[in-house]
C-alpha beads as a LAMMPS data file, in Angstrom:
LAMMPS data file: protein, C-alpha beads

151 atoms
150 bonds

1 atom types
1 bond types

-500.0 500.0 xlo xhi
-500.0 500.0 ylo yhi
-500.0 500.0 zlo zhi

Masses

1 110.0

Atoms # bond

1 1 1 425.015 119.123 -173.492
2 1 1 425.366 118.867 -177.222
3 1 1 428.179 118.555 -178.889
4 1 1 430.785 116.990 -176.138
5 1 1 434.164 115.567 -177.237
6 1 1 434.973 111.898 -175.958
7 1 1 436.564 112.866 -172.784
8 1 1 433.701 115.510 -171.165
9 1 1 430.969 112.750 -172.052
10 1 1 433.404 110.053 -169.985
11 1 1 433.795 112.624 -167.393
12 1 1 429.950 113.497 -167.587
13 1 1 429.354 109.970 -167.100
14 1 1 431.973 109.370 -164.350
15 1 1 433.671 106.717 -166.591
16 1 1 436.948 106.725 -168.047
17 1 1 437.585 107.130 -172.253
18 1 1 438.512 104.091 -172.142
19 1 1 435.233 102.644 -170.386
20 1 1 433.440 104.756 -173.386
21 1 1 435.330 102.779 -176.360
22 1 1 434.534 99.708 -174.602
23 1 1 431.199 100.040 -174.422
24 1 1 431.161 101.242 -178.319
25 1 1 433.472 97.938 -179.235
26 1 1 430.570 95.906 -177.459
27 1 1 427.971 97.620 -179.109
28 1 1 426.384 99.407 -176.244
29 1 1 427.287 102.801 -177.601
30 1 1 427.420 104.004 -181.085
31 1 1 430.993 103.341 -182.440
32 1 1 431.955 107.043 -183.275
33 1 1 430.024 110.126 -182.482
34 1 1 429.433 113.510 -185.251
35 1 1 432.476 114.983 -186.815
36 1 1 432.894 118.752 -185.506
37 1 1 436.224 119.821 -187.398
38 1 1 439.097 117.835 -186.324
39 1 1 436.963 116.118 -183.258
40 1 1 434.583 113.126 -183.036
41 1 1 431.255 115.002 -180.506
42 1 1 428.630 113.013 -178.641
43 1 1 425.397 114.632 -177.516
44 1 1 422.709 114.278 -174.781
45 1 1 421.466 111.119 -176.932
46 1 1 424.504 109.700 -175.971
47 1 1 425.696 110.925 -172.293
48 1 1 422.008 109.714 -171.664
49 1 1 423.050 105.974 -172.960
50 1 1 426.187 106.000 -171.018
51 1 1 424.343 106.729 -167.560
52 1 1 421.950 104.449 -168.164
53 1 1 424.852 101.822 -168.317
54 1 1 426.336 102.615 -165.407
55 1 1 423.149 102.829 -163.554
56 1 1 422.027 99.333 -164.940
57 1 1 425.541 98.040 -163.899
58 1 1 425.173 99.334 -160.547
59 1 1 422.059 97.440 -159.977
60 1 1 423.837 94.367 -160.985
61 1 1 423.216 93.850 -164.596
62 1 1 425.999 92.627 -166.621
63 1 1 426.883 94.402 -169.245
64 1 1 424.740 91.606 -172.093
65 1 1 422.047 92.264 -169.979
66 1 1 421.902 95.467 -170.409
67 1 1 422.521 95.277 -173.941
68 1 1 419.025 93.199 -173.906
69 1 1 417.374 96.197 -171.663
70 1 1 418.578 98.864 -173.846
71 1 1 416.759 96.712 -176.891
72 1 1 413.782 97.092 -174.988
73 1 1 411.185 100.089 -175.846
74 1 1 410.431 102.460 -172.757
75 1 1 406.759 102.540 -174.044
76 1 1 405.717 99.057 -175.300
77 1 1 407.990 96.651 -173.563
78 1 1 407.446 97.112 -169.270
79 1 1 406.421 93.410 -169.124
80 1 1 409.958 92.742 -170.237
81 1 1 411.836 95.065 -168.174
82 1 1 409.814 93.703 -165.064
83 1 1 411.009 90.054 -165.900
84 1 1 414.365 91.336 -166.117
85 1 1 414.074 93.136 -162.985
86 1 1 412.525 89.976 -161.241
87 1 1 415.207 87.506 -162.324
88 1 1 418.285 90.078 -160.973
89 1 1 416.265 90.337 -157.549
90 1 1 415.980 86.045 -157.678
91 1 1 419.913 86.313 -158.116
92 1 1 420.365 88.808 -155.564
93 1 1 418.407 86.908 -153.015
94 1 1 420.190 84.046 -154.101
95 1 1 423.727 85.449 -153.955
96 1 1 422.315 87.168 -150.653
97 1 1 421.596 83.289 -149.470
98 1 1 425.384 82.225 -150.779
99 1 1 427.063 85.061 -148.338
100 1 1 425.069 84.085 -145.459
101 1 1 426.087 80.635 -145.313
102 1 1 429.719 81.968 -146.082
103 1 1 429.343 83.983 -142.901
104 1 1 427.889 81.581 -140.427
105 1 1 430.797 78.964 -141.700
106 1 1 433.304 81.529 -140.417
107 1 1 431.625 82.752 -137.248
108 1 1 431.865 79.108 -136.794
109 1 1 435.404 78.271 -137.447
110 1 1 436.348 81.597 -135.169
111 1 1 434.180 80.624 -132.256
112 1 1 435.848 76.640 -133.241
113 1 1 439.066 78.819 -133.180
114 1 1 438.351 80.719 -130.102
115 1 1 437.550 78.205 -127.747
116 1 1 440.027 75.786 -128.885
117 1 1 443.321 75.013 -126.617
118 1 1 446.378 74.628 -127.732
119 1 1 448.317 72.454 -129.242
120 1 1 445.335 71.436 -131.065
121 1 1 446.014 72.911 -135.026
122 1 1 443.868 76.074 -135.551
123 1 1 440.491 75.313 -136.909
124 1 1 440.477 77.574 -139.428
125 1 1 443.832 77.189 -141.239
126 1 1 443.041 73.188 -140.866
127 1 1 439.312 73.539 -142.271
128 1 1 441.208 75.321 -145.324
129 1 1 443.716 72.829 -145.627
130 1 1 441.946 69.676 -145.307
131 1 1 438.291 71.177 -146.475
132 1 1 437.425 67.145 -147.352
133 1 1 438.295 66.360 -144.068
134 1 1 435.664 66.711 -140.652
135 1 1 436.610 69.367 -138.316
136 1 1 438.586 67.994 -134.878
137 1 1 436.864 68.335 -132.093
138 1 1 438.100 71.539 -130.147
139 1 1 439.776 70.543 -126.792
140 1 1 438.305 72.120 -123.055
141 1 1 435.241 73.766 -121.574
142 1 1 433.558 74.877 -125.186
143 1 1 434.251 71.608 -126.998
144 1 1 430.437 70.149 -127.505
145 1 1 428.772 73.884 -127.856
146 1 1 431.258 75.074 -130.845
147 1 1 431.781 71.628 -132.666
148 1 1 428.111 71.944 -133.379
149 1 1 428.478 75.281 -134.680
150 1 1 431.416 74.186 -137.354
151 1 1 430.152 73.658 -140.524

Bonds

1 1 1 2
2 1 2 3
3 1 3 4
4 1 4 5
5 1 5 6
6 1 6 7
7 1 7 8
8 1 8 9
9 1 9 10
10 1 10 11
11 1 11 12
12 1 12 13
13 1 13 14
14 1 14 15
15 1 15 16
16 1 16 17
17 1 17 18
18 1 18 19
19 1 19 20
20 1 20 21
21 1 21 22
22 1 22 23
23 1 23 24
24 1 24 25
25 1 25 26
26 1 26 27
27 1 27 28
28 1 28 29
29 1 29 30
30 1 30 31
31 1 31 32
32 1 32 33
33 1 33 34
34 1 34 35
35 1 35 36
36 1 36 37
37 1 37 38
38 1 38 39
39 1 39 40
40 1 40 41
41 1 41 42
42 1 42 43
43 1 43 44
44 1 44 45
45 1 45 46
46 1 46 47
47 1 47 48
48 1 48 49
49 1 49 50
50 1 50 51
51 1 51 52
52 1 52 53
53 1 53 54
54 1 54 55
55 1 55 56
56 1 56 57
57 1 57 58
58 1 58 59
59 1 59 60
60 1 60 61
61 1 61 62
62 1 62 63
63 1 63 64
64 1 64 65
65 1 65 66
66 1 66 67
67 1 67 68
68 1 68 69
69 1 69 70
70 1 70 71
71 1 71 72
72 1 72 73
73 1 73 74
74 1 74 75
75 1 75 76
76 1 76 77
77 1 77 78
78 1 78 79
79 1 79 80
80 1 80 81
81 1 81 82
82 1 82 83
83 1 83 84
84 1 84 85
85 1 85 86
86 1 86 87
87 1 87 88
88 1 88 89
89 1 89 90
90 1 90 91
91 1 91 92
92 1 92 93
93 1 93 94
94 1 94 95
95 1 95 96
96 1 96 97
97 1 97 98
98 1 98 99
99 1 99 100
100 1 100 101
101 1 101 102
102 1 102 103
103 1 103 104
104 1 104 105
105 1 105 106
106 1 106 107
107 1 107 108
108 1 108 109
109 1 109 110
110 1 110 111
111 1 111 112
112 1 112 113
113 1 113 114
114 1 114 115
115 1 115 116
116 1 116 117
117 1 117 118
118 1 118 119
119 1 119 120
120 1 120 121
121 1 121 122
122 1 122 123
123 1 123 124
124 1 124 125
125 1 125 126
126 1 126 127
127 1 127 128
128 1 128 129
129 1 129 130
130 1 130 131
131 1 131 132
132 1 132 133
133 1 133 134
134 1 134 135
135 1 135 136
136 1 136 137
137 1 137 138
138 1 138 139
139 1 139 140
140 1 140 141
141 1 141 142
142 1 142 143
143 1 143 144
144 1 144 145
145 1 145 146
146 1 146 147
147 1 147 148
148 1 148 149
149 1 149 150
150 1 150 151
């Protein structure tokens, strides 16, 4: 895989060219690969870089923490990587945490919303409206069950 212009190592990679010059204006990449003639050509050193990017990306790193992983040394440096790796799983959990509560508030405000007679305003659009403001308390059978459940 030696000697690949700009757009086979982006299509190697599954990024676009323009993801590649990114990447070399933020220093992830080297800025400009061999001259073959006319052509700039990137090797395996390089398609290997990019995929390790992506793959670093798609387990949630940003793109300056990956810059600090790819400083790291494969060999000498595993108690490093494995802090990195620890505080991305504390976010994840933590993010995890963030979505959960997002969820239960909206099962609550549709079970608020489905058990709510009209012409009391829809819990949902109110709860956006007047987020400062307490929920009203839903009118018929399910009024003390899914008033609890509100957030």
């Amino acid at each position: 895989m030696n000697d690949l212009t700009i757009g086979a190592l982006a299509k190697s990679a599954g990024v676009g060219v323009e993801t590649v010059r990114y990447y070399q204006r933020r220093g992830l990449l080297p800025p400009n690969g061999a001259h073959k003639g006319a052509f700039r050509v990137y090797g395996y050193d390089e398609l290997a870089r990019l995929r390790f990017i992506r793959r670093a990306q798609t387990l949630g790193f940003s793109l300056d923490e990956v810059s600090d992983l790819l400083a790291l040394d494969e060999e000498t440096d595993r108690e490093r990587a494995r802090a990195f790796a620890r505080a991305k799983i504390a976010d994840v959990e933590s993010r995890i945490r963030q979505l959960e509560e997002m969820r239960n508030a909206l099962q609550g405000l549709v079970s608020c919303c489905e058990h709510t007679e009209a012409p009391a305003p829809c819990p949902i659009l109110h709860a956006l409206a007047n987020a400062a403001e307490p929920m009203p308390a839903p009118r018929g059978k399910a009024r003390a069950r899914s008033a609890r459940q509100v957030p």
